[in-house]
N, C-alpha and C positions, 0 to 999 in steps of 0.2 A: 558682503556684509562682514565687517570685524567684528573676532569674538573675543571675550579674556579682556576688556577694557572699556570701563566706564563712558558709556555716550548719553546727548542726550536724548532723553524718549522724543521719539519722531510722529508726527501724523501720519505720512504715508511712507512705504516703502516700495519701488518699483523694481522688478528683478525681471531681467530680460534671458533671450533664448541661453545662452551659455550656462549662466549662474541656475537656471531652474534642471540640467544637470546633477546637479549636487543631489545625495540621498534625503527623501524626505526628513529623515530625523533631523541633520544639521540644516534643512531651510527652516523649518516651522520653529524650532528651541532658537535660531539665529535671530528672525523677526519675531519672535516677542521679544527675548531682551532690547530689540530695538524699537520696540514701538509701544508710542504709551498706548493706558487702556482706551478703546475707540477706534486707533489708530489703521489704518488699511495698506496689509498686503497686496499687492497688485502684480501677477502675473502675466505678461507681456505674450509669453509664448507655450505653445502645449510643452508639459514638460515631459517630455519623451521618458524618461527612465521609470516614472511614476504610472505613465501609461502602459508600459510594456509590463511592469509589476500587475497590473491590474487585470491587463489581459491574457495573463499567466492565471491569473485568479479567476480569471470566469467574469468579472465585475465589470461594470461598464467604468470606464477611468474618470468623470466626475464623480463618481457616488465613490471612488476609493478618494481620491483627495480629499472629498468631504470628509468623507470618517478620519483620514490622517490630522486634518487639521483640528475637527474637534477635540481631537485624542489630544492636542498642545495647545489649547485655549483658543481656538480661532472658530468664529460661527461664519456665518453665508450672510451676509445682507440682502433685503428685499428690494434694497432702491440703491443699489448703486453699480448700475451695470454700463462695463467698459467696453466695449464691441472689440471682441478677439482675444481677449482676457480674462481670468481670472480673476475675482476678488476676494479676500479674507477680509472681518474685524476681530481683531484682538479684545478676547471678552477678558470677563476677573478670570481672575487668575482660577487655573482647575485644581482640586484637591492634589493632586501631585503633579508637579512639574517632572517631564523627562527630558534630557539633554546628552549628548555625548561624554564621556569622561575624558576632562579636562587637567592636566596635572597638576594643576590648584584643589583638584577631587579626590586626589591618592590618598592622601592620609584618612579622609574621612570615611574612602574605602574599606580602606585596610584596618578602621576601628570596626567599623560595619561589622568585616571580616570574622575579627576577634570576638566580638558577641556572640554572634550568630553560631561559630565552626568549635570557638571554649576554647581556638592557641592560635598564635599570631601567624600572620603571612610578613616578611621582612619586604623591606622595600628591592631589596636586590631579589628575593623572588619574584616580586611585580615586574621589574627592570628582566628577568629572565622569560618569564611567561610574555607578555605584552608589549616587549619596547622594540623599539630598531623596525616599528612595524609589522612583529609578528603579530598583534592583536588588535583587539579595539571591545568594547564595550558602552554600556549604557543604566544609566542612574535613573531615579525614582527620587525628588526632594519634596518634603512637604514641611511648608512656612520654612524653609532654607535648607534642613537637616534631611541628610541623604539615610532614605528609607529602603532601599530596594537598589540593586546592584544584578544585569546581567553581562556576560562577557564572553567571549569566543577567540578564538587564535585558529588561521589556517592551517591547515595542514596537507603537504601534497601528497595526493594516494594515486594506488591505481585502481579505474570504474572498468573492472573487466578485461585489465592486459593494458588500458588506455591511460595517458598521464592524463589527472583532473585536479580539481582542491576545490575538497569543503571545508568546513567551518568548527572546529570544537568547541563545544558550550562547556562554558566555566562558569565557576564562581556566581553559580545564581546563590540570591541570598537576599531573604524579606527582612527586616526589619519584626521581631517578636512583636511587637504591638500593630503591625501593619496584617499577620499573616491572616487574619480570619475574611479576608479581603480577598477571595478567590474568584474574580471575576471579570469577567470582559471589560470593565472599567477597572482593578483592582490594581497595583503595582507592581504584581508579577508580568501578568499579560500586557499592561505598558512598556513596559523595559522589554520584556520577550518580543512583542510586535515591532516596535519602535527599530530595535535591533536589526530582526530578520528584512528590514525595507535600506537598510543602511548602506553603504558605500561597500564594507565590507563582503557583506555576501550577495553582491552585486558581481563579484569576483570568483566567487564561489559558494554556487548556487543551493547548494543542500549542507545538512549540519549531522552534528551527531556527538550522544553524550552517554553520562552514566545515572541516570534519574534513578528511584525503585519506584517498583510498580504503583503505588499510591499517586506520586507527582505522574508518573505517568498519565495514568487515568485522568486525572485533571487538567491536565495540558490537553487532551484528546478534546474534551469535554467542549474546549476554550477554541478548538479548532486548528491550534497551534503544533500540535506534533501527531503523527501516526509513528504506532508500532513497529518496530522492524526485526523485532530478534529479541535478547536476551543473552547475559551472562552464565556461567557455569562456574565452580571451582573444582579442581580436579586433585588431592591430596595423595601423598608418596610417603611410605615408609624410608626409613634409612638403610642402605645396604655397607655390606662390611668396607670397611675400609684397606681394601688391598691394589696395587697397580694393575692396570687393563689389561691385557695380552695384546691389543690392536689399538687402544689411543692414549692419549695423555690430555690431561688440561692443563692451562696456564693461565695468569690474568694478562689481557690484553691494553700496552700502556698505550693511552694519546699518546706519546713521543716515540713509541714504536713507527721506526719509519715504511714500514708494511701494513701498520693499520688499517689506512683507508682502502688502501689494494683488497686486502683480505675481505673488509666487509662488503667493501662494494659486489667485488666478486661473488660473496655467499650471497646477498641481496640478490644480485642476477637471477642466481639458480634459483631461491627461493620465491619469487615474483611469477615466475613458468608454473610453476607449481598451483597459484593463485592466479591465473590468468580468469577464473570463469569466477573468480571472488572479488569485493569491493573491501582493500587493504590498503594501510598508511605505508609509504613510502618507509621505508628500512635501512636507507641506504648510508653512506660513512659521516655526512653532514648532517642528517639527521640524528642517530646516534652520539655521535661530539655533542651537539647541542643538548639532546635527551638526558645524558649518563655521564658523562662526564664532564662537562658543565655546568650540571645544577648546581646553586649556588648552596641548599639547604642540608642535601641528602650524599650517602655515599652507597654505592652500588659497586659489587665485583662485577665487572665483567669480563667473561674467560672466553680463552678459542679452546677446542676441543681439535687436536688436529694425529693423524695416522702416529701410529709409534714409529711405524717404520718407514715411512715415506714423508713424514713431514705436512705433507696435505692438510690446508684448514677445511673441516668438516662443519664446523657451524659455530653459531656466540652464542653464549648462556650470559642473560643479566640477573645477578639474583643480589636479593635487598637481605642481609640480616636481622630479623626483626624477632626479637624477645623468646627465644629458645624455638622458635620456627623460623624456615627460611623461605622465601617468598622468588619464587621465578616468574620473572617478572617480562621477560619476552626472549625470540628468540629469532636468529636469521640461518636458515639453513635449508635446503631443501627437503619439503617431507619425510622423506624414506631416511633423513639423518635423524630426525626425532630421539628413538629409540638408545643410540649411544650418548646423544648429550642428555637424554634424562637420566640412565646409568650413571656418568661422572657426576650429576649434579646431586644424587641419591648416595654416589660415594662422600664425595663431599660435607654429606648431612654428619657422616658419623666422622669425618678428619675433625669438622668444627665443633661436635658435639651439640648437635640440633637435634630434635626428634622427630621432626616433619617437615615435608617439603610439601607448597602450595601454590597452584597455579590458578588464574583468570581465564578461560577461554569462550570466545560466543558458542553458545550450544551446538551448533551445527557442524563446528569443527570436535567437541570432545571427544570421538572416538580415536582421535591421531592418539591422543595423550591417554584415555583412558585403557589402552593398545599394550600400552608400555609397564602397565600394573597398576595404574591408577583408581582411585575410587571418587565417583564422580557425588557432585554433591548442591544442591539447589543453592539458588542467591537471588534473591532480591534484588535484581539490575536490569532494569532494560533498555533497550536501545532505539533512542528517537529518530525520527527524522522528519523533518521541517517540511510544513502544510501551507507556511504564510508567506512560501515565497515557491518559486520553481525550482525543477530537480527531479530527477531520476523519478520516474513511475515509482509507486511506494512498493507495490508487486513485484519491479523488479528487482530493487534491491533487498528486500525481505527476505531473512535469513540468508545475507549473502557474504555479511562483516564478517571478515578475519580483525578482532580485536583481543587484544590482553590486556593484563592489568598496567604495562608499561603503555600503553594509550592510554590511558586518565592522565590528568595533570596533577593528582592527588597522592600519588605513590610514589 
């Protein structure tokens, strides 16, 4: 079925074993636009991807398609049975229509955006976060005007020493006049469910974001996320500003033709380290992408490497932000912690900052709070997806190595 162009409404539509493939979300949003009201979906063949979602879920896989397709305007008929087949009719239209986002949809995103967050997202940050593939998301319209906006971007980690890729949740965002609407039919949980059944985390099975505890609670509520952990901040005074005896820093250029050697290298060692933890990939492409190619922000990023042997010991990415400085991630093998939080505590007082601040999931803050840190509560905690398959919630609970350089927001 073609999408993004005027046809006309159809009676029936028949979609055979291939085509039923496709993630829920883009079949059911595809045949309404194609079928007028009345008009019958007709599935030819069990569709495998829908089934295997469902018996991930526990659910018997009619009663999940049922529920998907009401969720997109589509009921069950009494008397129209195809022997081997599925039928849907396309009822009126539901209080909100949900559909993939379409690039005819950005703009009215990114006003969404703008309401919602109080400062603009550019279209070259949307082109940065979501394009060439690295994302996808899903909208919420009601009577045409897009109400509700969820979104995610993979990301390759390691699940315990093992290459895997979940899913990072972005840019969720209600519509002010839609929010008091917190329900299993509401616009949040259409976009959220709609989402987690989609092509995308079909790819990669489990997700994970920066909610506070309040959305958390509610998503729990909706069946949609379990708890896994929680944030920390871990704050640094400044130390004098005099040369090391044992390191140096420096910032480290993209055109540096040792760049990628360097990180990948510390990524190694620092991956061993993490091998019994569930971490985002660190390595020199990710990085490029993260820190020095965002199109919005500018980030120091410094290698810390031996005075006298030259040796790169770890990266320091740190954000300058309004008379505090923000460390914002780091690649280095544990036991290196302790001299790159020193340079970057020298640092405070070269730039004249008065404090240094860091993001870390609870479980790790003793690395950091190690170093003289003073640890300090936040409001953040960390999901992970109920409505689709994925890591025992048990076992990855309390297991993220995240920083504030994992959010898409900093």
């Amino acid at each position: 079925m073609a999408t993004g162009q005027p046809i006309e409404p159809r009676q029936v539509v028949i979609v055979g074993a291939l085509a039923t493939e496709v993630d829920a979300l883009t079949l059911f949003s595809s045949a309404y636009d194609a079928l007028a009201v009345g008009g019958m979906l007709v599935l030819l063949a069990p569709a495998a991807r829908h089934a295997a979602v469902a018996a991930r879920s526990g659910v018997n896989p009619d009663d999940y398609l049922n529920a998907v397709a009401a969720r997109h305007g589509f009921s069950i008929p009494n008397d129209a049975a195809v022997p081997g087949a599925r039928v849907f009719v396309k009822s009126t239209c539901p209080r909100w229509r949900v559909c993939p986002v379409r690039a005819q949809h950005v703009p009215a995103v990114l006003a969404l955006f703008r309401e919602v967050f109080g400062h603009e997202m550019t279209a070259a940050h949307w082109q940065w976060k979501y394009g060439d593939g690295r994302g996808a998301s899903a909208v919420a319209r009601r009577d045409g005007a897009i109400v509700a906006h969820y979104g995610g971007v993979t990301r390759p980690i390691l699940l315990f020493g093992q290459p895997a890729r979940a899913f990072q949740i972005c840019d969720v965002m209600v519509d002010l006049k839609e929010r008091a609407v917190f329900t299993k039919t509401g616009p949040f949980f259409l976009t959220a469910a709609s989402f987690a059944e989609s092509a995308v985390t079909a790819r990669s099975p489990f997700g994970f974001g920066f909610p506070n505890a309040r959305v958390m609670r509610l998503a729990e509520k909706t069946g949609l996320y379990s708890d896994v952990g929680g944030m920390t901040e871990i704050r640094w005074q400044p130390l004098p500003d005099r040369p090391r005896l044992l390191t140096r820093v420096r910032h480290l250029s993209p055109d540096d033709p040792a760049a990628d050697e360097i990180i990948d290298r510390l990524w190694k060692k620092m991956s061993r380290d993490l091998r019994d933890a569930v971490v985002g990939v660190r390595d020199s492409r990710y990085i490029r992408h993260r820190y020095f190619n965002h199109p919005d922000k500018h980030y120091d990023v410094l290698v810390i490497t031996g005075r006298w042997s030259g040796a790169a010991h770890g990266i320091l990415v740190l954000r300058r932000d309004e008379g505090r400085c923000e460390l914002l991630d780091v690649v280095a093998p544990l036991k290196g912690l302790p001299m790159l939080i020193d340079q970057a505590r020298r640092l405070l007082s070269h730039w004249g900052f008065g404090e240094l601040y860091a993001w870390i999931t609870q479980q790790y803050a003793r690395f950091f709070t190690a170093t003289g840190g003073q640890q300090h509560a936040l409001d953040i905690r960390i999901p992970t997806s109920k409505w689709i398959d994925g890591p025992a919630v048990e076992a990855i609970r309390d297991k993220w190595w995240l920083t504030a350089g994992d959010t898409d927001f900093r």
